[in-house]
N, CA, C and O atoms as a GROMACS GRO file, in nm:
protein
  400
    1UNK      N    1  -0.135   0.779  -2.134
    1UNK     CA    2  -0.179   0.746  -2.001
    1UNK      C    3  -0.057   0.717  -1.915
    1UNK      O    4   0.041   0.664  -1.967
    2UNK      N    5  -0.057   0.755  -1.765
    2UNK     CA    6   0.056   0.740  -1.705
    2UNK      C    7   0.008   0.620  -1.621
    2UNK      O    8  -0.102   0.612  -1.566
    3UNK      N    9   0.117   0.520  -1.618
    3UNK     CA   10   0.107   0.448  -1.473
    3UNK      C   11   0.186   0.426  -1.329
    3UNK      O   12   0.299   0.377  -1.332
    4UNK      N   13   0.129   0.461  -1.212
    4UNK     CA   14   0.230   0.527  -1.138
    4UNK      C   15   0.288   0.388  -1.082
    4UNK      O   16   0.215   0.327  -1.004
    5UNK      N   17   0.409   0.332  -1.114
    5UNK     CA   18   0.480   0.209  -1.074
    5UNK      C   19   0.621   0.241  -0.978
    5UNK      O   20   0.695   0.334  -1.011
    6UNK      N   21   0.649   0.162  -0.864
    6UNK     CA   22   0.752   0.198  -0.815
    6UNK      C   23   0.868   0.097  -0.812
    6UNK      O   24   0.862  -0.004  -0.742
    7UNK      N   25   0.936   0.115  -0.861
    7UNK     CA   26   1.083   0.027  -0.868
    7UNK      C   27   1.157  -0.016  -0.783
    7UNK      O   28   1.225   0.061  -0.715
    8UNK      N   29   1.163  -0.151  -0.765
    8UNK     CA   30   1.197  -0.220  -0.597
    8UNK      C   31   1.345  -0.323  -0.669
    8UNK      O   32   1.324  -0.406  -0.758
    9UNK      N   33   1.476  -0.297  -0.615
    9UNK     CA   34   1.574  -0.376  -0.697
    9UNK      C   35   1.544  -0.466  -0.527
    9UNK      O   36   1.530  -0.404  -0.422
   10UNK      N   37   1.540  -0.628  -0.537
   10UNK     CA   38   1.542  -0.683  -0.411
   10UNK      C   39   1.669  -0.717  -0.399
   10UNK      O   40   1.688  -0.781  -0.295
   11UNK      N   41   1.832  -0.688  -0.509
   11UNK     CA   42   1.940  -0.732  -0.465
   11UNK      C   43   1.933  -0.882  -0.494
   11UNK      O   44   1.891  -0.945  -0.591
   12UNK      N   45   1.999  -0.924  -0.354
   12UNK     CA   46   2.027  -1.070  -0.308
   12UNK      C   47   1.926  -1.121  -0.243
   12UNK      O   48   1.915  -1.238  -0.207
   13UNK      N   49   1.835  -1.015  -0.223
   13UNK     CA   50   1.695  -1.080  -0.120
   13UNK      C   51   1.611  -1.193  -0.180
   13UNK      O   52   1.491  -1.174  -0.160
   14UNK      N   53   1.636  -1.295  -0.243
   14UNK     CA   54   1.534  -1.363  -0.308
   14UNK      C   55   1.434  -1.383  -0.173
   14UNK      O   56   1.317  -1.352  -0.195
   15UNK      N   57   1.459  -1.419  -0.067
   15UNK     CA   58   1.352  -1.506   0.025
   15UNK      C   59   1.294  -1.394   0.104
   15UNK      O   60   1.207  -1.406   0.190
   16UNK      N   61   1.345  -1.296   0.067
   16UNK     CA   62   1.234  -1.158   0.124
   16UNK      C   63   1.172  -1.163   0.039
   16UNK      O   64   1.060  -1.174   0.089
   17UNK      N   65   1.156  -1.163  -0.107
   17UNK     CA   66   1.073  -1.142  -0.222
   17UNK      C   67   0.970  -1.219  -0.180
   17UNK      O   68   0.855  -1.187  -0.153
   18UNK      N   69   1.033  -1.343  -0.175
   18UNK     CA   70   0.933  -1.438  -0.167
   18UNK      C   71   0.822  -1.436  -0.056
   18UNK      O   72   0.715  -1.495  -0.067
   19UNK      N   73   0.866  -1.353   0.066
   19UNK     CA   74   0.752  -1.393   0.203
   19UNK      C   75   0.688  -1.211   0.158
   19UNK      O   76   0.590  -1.162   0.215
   20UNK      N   77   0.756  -1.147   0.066
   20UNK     CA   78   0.651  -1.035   0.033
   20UNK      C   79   0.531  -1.111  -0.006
   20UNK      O   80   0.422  -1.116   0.050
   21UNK      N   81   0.585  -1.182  -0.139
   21UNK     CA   82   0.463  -1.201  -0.217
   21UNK      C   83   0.389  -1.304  -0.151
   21UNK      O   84   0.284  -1.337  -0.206
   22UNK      N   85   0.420  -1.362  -0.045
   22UNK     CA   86   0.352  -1.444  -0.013
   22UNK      C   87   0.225  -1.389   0.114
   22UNK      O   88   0.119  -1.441   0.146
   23UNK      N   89   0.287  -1.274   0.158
   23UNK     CA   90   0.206  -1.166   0.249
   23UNK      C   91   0.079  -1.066   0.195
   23UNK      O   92   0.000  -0.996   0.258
   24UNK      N   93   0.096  -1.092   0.038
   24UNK     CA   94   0.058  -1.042  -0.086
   24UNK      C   95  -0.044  -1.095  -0.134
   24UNK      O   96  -0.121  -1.039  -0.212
   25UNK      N   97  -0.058  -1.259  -0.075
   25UNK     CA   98  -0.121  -1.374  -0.095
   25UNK      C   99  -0.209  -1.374   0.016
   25UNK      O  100  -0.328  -1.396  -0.002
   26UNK      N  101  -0.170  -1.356   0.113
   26UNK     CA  102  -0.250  -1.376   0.242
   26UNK      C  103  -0.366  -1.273   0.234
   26UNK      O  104  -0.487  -1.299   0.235
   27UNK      N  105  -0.304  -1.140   0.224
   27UNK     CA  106  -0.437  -0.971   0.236
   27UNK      C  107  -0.525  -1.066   0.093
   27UNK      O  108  -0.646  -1.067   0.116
   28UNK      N  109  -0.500  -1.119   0.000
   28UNK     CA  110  -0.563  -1.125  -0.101
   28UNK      C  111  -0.718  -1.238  -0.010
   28UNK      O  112  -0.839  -1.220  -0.003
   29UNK      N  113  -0.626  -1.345   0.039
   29UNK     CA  114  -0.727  -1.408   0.110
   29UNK      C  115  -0.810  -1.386   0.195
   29UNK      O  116  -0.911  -1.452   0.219
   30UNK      N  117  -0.738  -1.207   0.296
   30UNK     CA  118  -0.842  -1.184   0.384
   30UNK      C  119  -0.975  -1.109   0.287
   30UNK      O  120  -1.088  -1.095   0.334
   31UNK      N  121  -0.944  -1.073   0.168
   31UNK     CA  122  -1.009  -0.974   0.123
   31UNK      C  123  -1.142  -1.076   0.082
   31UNK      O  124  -1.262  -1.048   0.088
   32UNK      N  125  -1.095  -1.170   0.051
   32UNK     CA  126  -1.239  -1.303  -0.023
   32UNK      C  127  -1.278  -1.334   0.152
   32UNK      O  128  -1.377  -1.406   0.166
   33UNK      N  129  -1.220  -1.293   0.262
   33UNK     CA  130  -1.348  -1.334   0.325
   33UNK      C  131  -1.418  -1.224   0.406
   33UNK      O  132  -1.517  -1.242   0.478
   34UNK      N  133  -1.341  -1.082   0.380
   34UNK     CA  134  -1.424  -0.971   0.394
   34UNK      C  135  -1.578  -0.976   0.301
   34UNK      O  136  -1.694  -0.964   0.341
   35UNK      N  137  -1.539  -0.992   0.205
   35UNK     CA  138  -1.655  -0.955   0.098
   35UNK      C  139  -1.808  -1.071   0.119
   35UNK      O  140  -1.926  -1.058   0.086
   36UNK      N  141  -1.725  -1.185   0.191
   36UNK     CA  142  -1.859  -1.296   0.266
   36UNK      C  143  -1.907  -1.275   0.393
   36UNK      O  144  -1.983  -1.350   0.453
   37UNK      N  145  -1.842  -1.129   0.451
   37UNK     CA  146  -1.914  -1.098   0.585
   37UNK      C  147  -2.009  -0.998   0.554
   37UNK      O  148  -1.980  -0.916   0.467
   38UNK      N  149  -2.150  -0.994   0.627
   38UNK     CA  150  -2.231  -0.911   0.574
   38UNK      C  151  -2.179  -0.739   0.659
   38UNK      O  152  -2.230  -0.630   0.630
   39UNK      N  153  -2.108  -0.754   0.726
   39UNK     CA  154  -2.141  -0.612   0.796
   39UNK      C  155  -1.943  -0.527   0.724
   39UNK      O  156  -1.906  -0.409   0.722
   40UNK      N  157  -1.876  -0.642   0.683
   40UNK     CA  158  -1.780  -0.574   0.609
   40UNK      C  159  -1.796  -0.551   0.422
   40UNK      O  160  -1.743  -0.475   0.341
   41UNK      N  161  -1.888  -0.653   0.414
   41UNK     CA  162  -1.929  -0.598   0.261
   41UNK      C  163  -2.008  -0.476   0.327
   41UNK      O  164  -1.904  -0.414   0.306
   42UNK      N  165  -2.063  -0.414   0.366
   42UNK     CA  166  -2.172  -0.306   0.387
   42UNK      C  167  -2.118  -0.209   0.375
   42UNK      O  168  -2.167  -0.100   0.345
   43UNK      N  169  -1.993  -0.238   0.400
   43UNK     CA  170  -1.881  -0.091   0.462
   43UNK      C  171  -1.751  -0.113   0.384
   43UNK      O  172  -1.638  -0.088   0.427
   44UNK      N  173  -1.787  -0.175   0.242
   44UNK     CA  174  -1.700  -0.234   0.123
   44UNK      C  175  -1.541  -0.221   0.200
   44UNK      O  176  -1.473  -0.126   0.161
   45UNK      N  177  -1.498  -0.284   0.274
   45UNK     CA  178  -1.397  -0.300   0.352
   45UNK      C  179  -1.282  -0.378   0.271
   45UNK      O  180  -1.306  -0.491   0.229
   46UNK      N  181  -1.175  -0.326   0.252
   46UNK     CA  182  -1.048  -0.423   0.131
   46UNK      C  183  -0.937  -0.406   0.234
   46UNK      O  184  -0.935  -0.323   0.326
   47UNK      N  185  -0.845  -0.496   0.204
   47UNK     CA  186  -0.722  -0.467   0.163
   47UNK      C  187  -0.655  -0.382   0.077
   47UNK      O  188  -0.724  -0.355  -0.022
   48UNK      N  189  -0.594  -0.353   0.078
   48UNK     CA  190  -0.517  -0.304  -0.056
   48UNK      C  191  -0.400  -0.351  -0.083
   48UNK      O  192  -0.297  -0.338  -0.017
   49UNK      N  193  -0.420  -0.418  -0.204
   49UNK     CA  194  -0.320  -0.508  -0.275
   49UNK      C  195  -0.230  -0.482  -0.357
   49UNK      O  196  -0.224  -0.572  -0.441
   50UNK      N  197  -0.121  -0.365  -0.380
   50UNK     CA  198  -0.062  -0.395  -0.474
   50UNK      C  199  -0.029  -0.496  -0.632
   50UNK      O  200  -0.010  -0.618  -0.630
   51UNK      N  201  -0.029  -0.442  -0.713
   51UNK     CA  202  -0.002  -0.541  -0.827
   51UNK      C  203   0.119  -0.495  -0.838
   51UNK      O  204   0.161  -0.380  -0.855
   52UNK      N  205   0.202  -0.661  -0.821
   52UNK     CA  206   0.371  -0.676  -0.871
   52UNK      C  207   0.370  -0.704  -0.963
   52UNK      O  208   0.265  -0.747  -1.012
   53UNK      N  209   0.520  -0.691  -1.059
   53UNK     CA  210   0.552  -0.743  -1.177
   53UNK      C  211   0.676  -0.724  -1.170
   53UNK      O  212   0.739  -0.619  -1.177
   54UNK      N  213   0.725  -0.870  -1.148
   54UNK     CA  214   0.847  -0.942  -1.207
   54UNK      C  215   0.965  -0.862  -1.355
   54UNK      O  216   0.976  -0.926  -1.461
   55UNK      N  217   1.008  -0.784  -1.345
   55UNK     CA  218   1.116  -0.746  -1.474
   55UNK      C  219   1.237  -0.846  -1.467
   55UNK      O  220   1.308  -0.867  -1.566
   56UNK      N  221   1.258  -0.910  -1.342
   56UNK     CA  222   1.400  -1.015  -1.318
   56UNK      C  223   1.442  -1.013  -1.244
   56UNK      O  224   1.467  -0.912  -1.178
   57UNK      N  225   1.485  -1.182  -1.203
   57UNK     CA  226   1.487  -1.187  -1.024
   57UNK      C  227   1.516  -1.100  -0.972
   57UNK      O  228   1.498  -1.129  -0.854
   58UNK      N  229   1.557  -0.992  -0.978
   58UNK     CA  230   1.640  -0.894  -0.899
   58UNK      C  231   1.549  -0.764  -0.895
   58UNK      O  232   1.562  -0.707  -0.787
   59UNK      N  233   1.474  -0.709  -0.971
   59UNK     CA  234   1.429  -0.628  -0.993
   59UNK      C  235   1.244  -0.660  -1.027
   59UNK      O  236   1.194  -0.731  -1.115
   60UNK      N  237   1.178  -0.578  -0.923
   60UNK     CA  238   1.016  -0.559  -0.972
   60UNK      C  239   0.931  -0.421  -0.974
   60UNK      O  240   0.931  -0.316  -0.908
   61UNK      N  241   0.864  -0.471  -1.074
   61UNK     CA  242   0.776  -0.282  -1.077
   61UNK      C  243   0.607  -0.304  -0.942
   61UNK      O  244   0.511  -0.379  -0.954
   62UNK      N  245   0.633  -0.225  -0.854
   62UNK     CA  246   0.530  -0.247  -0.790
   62UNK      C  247   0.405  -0.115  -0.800
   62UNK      O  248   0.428   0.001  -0.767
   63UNK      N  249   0.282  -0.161  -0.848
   63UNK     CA  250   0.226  -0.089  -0.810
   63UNK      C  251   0.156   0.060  -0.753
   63UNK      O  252   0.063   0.041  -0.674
   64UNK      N  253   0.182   0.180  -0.778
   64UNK     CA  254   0.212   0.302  -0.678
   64UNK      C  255   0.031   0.329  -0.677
   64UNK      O  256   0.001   0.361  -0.792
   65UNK      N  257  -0.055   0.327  -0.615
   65UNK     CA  258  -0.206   0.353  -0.673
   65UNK      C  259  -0.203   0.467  -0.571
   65UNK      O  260  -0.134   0.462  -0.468
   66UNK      N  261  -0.308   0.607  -0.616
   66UNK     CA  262  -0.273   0.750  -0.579
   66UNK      C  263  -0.445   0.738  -0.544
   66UNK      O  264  -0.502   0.846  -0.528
   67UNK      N  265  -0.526   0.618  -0.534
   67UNK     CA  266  -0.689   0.642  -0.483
   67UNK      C  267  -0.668   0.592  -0.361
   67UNK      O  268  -0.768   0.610  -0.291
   68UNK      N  269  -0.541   0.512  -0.278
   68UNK     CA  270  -0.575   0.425  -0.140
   68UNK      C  271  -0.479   0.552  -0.076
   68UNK      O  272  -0.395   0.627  -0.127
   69UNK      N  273  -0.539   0.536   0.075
   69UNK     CA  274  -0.482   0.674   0.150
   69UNK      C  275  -0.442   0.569   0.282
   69UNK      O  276  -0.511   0.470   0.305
   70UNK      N  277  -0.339   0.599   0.352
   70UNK     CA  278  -0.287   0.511   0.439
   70UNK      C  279  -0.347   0.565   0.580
   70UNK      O  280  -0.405   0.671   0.599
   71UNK      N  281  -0.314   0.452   0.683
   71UNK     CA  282  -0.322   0.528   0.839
   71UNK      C  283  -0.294   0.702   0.855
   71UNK      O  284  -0.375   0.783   0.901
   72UNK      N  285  -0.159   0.729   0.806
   72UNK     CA  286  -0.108   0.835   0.833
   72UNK      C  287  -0.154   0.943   0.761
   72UNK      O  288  -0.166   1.060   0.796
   73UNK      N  289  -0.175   0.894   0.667
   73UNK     CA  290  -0.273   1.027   0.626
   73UNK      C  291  -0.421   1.066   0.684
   73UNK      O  292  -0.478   1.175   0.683
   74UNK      N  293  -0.460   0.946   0.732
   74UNK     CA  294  -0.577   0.991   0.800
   74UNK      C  295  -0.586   1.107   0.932
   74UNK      O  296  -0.652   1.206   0.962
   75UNK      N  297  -0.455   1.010   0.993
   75UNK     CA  298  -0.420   1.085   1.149
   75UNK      C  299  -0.428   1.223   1.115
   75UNK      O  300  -0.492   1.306   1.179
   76UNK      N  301  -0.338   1.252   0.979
   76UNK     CA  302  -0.273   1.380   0.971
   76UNK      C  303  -0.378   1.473   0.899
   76UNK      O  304  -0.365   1.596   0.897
   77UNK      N  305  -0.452   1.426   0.859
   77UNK     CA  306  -0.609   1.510   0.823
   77UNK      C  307  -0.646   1.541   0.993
   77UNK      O  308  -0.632   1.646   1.055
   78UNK      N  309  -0.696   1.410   1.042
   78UNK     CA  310  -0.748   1.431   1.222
   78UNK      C  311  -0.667   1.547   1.289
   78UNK      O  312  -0.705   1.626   1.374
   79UNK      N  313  -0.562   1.537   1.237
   79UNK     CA  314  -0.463   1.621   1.372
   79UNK      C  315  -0.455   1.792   1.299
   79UNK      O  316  -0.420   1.897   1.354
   80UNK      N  317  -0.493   1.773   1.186
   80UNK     CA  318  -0.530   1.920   1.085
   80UNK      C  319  -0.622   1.999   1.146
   80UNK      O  320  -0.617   2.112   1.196
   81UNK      N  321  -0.742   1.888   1.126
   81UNK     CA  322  -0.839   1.964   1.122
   81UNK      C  323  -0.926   1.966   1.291
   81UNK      O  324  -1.026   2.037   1.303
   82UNK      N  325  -0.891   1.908   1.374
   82UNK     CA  326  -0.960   1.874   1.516
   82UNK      C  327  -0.822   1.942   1.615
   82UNK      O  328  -0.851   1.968   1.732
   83UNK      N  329  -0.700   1.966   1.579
   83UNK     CA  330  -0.642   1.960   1.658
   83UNK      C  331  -0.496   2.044   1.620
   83UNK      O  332  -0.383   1.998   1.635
   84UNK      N  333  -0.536   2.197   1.559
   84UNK     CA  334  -0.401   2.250   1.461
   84UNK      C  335  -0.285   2.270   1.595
   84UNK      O  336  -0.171   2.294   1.557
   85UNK      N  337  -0.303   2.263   1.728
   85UNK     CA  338  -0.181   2.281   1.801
   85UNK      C  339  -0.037   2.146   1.747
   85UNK      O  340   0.081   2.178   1.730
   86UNK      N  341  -0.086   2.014   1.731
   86UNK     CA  342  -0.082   1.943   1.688
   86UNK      C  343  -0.019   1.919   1.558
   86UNK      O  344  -0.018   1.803   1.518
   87UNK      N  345   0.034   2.010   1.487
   87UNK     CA  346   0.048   1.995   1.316
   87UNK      C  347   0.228   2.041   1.331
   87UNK      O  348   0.291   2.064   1.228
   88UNK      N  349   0.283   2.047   1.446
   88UNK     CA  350   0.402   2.087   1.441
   88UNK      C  351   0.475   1.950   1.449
   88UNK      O  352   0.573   1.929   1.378
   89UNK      N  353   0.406   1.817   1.575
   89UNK     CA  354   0.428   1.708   1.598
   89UNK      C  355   0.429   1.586   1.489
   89UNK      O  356   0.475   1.477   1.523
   90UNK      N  357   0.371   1.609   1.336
   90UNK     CA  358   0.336   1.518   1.280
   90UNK      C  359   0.483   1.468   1.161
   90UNK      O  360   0.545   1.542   1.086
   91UNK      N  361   0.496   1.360   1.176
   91UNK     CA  362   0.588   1.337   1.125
   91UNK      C  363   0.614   1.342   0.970
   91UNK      O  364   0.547   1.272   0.894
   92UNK      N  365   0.698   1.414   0.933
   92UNK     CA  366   0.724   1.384   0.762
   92UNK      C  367   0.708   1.272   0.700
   92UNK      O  368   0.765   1.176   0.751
   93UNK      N  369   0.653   1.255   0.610
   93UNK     CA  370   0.675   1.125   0.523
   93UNK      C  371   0.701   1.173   0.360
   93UNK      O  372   0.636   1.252   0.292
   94UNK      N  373   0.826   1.091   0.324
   94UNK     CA  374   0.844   1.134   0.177
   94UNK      C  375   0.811   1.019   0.102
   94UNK      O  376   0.879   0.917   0.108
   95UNK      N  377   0.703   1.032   0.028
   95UNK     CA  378   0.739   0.917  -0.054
   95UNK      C  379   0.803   0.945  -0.213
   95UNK      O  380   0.817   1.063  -0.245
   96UNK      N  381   0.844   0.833  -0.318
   96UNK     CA  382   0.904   0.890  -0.446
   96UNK      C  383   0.803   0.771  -0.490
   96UNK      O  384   0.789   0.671  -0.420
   97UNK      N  385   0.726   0.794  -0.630
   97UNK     CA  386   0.723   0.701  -0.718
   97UNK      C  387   0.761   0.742  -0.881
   97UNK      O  388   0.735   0.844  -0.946
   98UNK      N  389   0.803   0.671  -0.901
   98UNK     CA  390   0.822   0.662  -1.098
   98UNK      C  391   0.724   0.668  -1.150
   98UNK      O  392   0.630   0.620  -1.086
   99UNK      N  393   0.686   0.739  -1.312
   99UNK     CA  394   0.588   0.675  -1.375
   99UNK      C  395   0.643   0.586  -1.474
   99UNK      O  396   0.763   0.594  -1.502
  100UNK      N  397   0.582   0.517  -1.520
  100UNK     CA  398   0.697   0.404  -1.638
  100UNK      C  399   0.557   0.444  -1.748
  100UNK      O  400   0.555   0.401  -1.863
   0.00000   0.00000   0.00000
C-alpha cells in the first residue's frame, strides 16, 4: 500500500511550526461546529485537515491526500469546461509529493 506523504524540513522555523499546527487546531475546531449546523451537515461541509507527523524538530511528514480537490482546481475545471477561450490564462501549478 502506498501512502502519499510530503516532506516539510521547517529548518530553524520552530515558531512557524508551531502557529501551523496550531492553524491545524483551529480548521479542526471549525469542523466540530460545521457538523452541529443543520444546513452544513446537509451539505457534509469539512475542512480539510492534514495529518502531521513529527520525524524531529526539524523535519515532518505531512499528509498528501489525492480525494480533496482545492479552489484551483475547481476554477480550472469552470474555466475548461464553460469557458475554453480562457484555458490559455490559467495558471500552472506544480505540485511534488513523496510516497514513503
Amino acid at each position: 500500500k502506498v501512502y502519499p506523504y510530503l516532506m516539510v524540513n521547517t529548518s530553524s522555523h520552530v515558531k512557524l511550526a508551531r502557529s501551523e499546527e496550531r492553524f491545524l487546531q483551529l480548521l479542526r475546531m471549525f469542523n466540530k461546529s460545521l457538523v452541529q449546523r443543520k444546513e452544513s451537515c446537509r451539505r457534509n461541509l469539512q475542512w480539510s485537515v492534514p495529518k502531521v507527523v513529527a520525524t524531529a524538530p526539524t523535519c515532518r511528514l505531512i499528509e498528501d491526500s489525492t480525494s480533496n480537490i482545492s479552489v484551483l482546481e475547481i476554477y480550472r475545471w469552470y474555466c475548461k469546461n464553460r469557458h475554453p477561450r480562457w484555458r490559455s490564462t490559467l495558471p500552472s501549478l506544480t505540485t511534488t509529493s513523496n510516497s514513503v
